[in-house]
FILO-900594 format. One record per atom (N, C-alpha, C, O): z negated, y, x negated; atom name. Coordinates in steps of 0.02 Angstrom, whole numbers, plus 50000, padded with zeros to 5 digits. Layout:
N
Z:Y:X:CA
...
***
This chain:
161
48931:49853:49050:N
48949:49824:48985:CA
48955:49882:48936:C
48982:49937:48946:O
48918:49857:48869:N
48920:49926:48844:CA
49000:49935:48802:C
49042:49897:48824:O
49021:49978:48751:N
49076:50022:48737:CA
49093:49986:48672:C
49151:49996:48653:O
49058:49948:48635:N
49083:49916:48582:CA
49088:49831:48598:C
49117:49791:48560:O
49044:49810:48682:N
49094:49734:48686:CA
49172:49763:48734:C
49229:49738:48734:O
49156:49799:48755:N
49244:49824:48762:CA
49285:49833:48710:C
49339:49804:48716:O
49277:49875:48643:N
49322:49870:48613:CA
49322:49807:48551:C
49363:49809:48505:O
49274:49755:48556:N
49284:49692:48527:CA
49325:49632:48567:C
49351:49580:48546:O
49321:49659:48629:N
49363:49604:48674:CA
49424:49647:48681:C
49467:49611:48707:O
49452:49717:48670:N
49496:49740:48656:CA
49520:49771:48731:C
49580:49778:48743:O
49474:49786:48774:N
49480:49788:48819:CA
49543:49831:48855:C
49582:49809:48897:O
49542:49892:48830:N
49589:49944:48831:CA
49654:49909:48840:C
49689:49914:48890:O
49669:49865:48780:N
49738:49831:48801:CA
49761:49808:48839:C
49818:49818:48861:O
49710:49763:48860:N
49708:49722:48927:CA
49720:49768:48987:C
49750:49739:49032:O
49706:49828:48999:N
49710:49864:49055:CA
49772:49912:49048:C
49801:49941:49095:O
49786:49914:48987:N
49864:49946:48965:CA
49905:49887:48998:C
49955:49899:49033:O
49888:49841:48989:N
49945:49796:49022:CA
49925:49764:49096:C
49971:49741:49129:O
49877:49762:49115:N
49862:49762:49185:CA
49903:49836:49228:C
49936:49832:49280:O
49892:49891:49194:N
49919:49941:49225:CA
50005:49931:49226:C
50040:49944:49275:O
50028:49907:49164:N
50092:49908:49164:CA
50122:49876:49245:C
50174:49871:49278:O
50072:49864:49246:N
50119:49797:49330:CA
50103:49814:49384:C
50108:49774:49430:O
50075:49890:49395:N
50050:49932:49444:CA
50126:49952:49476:C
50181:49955:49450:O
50102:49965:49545:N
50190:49974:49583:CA
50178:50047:49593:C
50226:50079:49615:O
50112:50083:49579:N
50112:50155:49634:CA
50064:50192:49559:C
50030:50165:49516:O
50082:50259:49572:N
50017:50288:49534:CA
49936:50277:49533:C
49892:50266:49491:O
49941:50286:49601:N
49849:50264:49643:CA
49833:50184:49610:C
49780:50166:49583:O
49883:50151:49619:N
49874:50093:49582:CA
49854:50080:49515:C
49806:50043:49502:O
49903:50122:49451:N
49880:50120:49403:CA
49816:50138:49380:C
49784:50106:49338:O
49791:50216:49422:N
49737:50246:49414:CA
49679:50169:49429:C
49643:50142:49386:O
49685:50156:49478:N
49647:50097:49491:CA
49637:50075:49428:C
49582:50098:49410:O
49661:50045:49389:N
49677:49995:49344:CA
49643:50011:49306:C
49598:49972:49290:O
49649:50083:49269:N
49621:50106:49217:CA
49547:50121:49235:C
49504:50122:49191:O
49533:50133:49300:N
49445:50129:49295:CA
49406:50079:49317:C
49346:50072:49331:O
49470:50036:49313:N
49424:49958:49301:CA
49383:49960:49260:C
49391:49998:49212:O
49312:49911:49268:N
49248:49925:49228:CA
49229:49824:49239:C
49230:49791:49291:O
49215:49804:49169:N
49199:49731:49196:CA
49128:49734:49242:C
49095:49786:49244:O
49108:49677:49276:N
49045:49678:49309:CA
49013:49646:49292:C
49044:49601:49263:O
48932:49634:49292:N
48892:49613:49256:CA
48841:49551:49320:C
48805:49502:49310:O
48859:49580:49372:N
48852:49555:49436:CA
48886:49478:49462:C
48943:49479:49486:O
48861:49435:49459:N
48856:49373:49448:CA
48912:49364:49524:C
48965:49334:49526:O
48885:49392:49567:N
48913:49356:49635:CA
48971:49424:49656:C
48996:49425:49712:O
48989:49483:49597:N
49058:49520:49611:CA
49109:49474:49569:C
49164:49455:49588:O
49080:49461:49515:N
49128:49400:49473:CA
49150:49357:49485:C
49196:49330:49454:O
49110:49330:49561:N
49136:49253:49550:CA
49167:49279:49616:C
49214:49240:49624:O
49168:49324:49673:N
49221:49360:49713:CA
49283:49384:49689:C
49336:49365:49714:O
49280:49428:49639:N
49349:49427:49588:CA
49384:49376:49569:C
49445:49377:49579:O
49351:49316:49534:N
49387:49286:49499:CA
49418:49235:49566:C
49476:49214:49558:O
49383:49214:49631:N
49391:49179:49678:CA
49463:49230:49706:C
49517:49199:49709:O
49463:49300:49724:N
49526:49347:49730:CA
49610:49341:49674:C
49670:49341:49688:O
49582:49338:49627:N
49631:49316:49576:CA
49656:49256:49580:C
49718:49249:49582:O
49595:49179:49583:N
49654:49119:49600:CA
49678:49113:49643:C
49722:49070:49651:O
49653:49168:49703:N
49721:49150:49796:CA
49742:49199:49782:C
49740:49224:49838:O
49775:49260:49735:N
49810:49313:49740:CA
49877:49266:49690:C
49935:49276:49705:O
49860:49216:49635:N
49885:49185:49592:CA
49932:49129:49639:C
49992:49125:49628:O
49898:49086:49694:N
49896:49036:49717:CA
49964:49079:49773:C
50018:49050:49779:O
49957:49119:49795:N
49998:49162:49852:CA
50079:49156:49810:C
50131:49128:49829:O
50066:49194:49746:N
50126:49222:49726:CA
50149:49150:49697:C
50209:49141:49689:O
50113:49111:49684:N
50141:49038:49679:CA
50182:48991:49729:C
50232:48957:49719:O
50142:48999:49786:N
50182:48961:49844:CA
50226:49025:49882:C
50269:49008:49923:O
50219:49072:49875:N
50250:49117:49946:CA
50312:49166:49876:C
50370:49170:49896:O
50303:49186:49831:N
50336:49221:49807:CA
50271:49288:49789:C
50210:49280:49794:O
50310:49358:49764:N
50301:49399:49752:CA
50298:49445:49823:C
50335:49425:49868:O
50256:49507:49839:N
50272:49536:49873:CA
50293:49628:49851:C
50261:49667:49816:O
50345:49636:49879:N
50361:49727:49866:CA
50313:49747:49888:C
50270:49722:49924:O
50326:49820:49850:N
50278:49884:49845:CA
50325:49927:49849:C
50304:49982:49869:O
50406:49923:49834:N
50440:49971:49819:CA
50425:50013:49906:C
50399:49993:49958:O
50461:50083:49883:N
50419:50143:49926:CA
50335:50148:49947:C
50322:50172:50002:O
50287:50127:49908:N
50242:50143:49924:CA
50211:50246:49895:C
50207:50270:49839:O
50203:50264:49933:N
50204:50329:49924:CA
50120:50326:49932:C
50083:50284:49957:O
50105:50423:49882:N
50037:50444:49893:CA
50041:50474:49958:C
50088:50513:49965:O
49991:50462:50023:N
49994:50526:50064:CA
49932:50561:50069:C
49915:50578:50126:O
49898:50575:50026:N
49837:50578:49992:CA
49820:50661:50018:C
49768:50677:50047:O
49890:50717:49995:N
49870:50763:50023:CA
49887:50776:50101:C
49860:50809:50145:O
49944:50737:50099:N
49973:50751:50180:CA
49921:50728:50233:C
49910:50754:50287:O
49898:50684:50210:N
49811:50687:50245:CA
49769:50734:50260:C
49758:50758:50315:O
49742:50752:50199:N
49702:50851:50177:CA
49750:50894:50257:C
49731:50921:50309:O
49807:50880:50228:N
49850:50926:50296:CA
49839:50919:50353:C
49831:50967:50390:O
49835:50847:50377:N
49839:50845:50442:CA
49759:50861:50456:C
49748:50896:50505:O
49701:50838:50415:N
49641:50846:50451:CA
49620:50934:50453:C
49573:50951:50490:O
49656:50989:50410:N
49662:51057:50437:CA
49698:51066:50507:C
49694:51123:50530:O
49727:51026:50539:N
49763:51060:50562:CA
49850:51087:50537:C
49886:51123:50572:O
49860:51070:50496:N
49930:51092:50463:CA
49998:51049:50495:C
50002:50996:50525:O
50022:51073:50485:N
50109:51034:50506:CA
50124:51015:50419:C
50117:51044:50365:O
50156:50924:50454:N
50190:50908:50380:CA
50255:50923:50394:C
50275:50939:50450:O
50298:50918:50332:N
50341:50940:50315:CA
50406:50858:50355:C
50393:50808:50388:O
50471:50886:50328:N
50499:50809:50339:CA
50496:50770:50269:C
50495:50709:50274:O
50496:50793:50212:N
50477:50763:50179:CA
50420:50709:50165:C
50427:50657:50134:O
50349:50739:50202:N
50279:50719:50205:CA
50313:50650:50249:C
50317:50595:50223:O
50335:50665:50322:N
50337:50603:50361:CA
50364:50561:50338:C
50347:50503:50350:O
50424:50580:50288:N
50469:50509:50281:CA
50415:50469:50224:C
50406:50409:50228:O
50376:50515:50166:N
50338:50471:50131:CA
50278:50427:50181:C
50248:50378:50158:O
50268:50448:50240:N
50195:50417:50294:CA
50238:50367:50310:C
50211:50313:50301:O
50300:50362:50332:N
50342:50302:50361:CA
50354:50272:50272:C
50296:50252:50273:O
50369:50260:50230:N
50386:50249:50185:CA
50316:50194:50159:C
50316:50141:50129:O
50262:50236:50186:N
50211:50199:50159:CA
50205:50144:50203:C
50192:50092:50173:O
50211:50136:50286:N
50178:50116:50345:CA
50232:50064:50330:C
50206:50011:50310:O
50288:50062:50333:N
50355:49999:50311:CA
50320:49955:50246:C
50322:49895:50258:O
50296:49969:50195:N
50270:49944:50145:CA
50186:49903:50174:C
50158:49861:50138:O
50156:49926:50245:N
50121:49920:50248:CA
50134:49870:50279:C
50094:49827:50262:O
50174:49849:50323:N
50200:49806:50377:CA
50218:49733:50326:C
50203:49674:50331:O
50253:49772:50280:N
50285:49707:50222:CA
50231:49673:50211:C
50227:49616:50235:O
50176:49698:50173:N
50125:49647:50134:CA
50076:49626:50210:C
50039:49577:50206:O
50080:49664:50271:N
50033:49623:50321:CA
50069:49567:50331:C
50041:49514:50345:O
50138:49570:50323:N
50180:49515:50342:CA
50184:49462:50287:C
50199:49403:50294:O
50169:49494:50231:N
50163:49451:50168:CA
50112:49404:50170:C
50117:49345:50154:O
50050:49440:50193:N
49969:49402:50209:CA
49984:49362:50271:C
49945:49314:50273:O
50027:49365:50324:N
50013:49303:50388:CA
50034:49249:50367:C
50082:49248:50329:O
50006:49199:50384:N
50033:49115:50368:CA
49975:49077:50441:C
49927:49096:50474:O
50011:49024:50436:N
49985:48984:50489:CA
49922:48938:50445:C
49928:48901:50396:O
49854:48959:50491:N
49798:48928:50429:CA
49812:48849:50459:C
49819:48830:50517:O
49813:48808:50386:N
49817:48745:50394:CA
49779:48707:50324:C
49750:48744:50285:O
49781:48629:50311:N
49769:48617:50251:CA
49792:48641:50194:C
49761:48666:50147:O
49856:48628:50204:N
49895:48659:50137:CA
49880:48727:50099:C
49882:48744:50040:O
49860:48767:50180:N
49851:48838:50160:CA
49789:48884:50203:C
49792:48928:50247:O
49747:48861:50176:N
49671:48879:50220:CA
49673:48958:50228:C
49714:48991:50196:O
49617:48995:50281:N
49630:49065:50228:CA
49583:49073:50169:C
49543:49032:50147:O
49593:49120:50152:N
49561:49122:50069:CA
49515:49190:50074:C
49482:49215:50119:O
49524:49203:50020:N
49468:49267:49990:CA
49503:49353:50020:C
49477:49406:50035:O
49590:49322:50016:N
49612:49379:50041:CA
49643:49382:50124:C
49670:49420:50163:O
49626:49337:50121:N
49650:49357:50214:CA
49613:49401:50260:C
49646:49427:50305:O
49549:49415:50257:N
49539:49466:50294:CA
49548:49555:50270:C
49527:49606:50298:O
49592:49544:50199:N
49598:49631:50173:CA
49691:49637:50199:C
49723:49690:50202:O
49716:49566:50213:N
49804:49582:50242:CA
49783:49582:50323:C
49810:49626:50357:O
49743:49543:50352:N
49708:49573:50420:CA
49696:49635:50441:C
49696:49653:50500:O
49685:49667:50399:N
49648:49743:50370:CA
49695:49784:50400:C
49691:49823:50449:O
49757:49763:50349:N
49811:49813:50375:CA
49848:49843:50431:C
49880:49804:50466:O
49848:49903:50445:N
49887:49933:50494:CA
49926:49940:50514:C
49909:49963:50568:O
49992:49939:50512:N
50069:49978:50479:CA
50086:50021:50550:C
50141:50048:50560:O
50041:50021:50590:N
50024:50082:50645:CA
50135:50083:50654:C
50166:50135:50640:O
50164:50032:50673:N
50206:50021:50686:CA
50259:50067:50731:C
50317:50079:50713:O
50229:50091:50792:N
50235:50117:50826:CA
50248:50194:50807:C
50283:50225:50847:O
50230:50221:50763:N
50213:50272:50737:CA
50268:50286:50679:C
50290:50343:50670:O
50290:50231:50640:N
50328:50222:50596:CA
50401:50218:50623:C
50440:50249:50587:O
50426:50188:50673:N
50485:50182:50690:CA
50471:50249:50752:C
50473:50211:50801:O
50461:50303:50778:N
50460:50370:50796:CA
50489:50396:50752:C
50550:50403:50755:O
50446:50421:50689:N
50489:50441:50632:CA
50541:50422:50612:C
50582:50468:50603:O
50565:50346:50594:N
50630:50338:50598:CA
50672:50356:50640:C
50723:50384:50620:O
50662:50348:50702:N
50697:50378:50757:CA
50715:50435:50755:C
50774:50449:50762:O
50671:50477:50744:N
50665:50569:50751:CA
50696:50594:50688:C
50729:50646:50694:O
50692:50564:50621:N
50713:50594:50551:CA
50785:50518:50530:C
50784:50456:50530:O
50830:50562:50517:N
50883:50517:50497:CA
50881:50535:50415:C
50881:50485:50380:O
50879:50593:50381:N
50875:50587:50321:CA
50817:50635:50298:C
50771:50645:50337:O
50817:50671:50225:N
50791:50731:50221:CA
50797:50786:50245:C
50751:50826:50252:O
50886:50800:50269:N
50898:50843:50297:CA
50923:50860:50356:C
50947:50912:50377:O
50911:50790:50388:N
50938:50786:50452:CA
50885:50768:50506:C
50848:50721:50493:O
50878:50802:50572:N
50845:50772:50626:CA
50889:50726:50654:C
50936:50704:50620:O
50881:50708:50711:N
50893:50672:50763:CA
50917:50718:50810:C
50879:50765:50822:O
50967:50717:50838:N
50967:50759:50894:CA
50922:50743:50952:C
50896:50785:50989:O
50914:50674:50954:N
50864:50659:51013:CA
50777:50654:50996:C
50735:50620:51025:O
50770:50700:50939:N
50693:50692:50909:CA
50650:50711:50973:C
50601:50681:50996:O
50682:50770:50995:N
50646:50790:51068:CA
50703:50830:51109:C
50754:50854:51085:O
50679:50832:51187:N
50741:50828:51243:CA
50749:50902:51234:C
50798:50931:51258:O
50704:50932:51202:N
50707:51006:51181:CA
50800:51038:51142:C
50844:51075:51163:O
50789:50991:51071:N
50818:50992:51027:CA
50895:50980:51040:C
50948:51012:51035:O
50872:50911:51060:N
50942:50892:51098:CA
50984:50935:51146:C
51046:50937:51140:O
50952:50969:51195:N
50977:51005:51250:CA
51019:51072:51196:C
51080:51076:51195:O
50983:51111:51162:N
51002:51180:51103:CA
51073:51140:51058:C
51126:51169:51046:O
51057:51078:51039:N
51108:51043:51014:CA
51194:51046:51050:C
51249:51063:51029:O
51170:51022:51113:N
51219:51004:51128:CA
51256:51068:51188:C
51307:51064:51222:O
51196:51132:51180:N
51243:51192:51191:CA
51282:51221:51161:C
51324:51261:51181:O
51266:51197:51084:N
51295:51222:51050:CA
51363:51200:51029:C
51394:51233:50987:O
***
């Protein structure tokens, strides 16, 4: 679409306020490089995504985002080889809890009332690698605190002390 039916449909605004309702940075960024499509059968996938994303928050409620974290570089880290920090883990658990929420947000029992839709196989999608997430809880109690029982290592130095 070219640059002057965007700014006759005022487009900018529209994405100023689409962004406003972004829960994460990555999100907003999203928002803003939204580009309309010209593509007949991405349009009518979008707009089919929007009335069961509409239709969801209608019958089921809203779902949180709160703690969704970037782990964007703590990624970069781990595929060097690097150790994260405790900070890094609590944002990977921070994200994986958020991840669990909206998989849990997306299950419903398919029936008439509530067939699946356009988005059920992207909350299918999700991971929240569960297992992985409550370790970290286990092992990290705050920012500045381990676990004494993070490992039988720790614990044992702990409790010579």
């Amino acid at each position: 679409m070219n640059q002057k039916a965007l700014k006759t449909l005022e487009y900018t605004k529209i994405i100023t306020q689409l962004e406003s309702h972004a829960a994460s940075p990555l999100g907003k960024s999203l928002c803003r490089d939204l580009v309309p499509s010209s593509d007949l059968e991405e349009v009518r996938t979008w707009q089919a995504q929007t009335t069961d994303a509409a239709d969801r928050v209608r019958l089921k409620g809203t779902v949180s985002f709160s703690g969704l974290r970037d782990i964007g570089s703590s990624l970069k880290r781990l595929e060097i080889g690097s150790s994260l920090s405790i900070l890094e883990l609590l944002s990977i658990s921070s994200l994986l809890t958020v991840a669990a929420r909206a998989k849990a947000y997306g299950q419903h029992e398919e029936s008439e009332e509530f067939p699946d839709d356009s988005l059920a196989s992207m909350f299918r999608s999700l991971e929240p690698v569960t297992s992985v997430n409550n370790e970290i809880k286990r092992c990290i109690l705050s920012e500045d605190e381990i676990s004494d029982n993070a490992s039988p290592g720790l614990h044992k130095v702990r409790r010579s002390m």
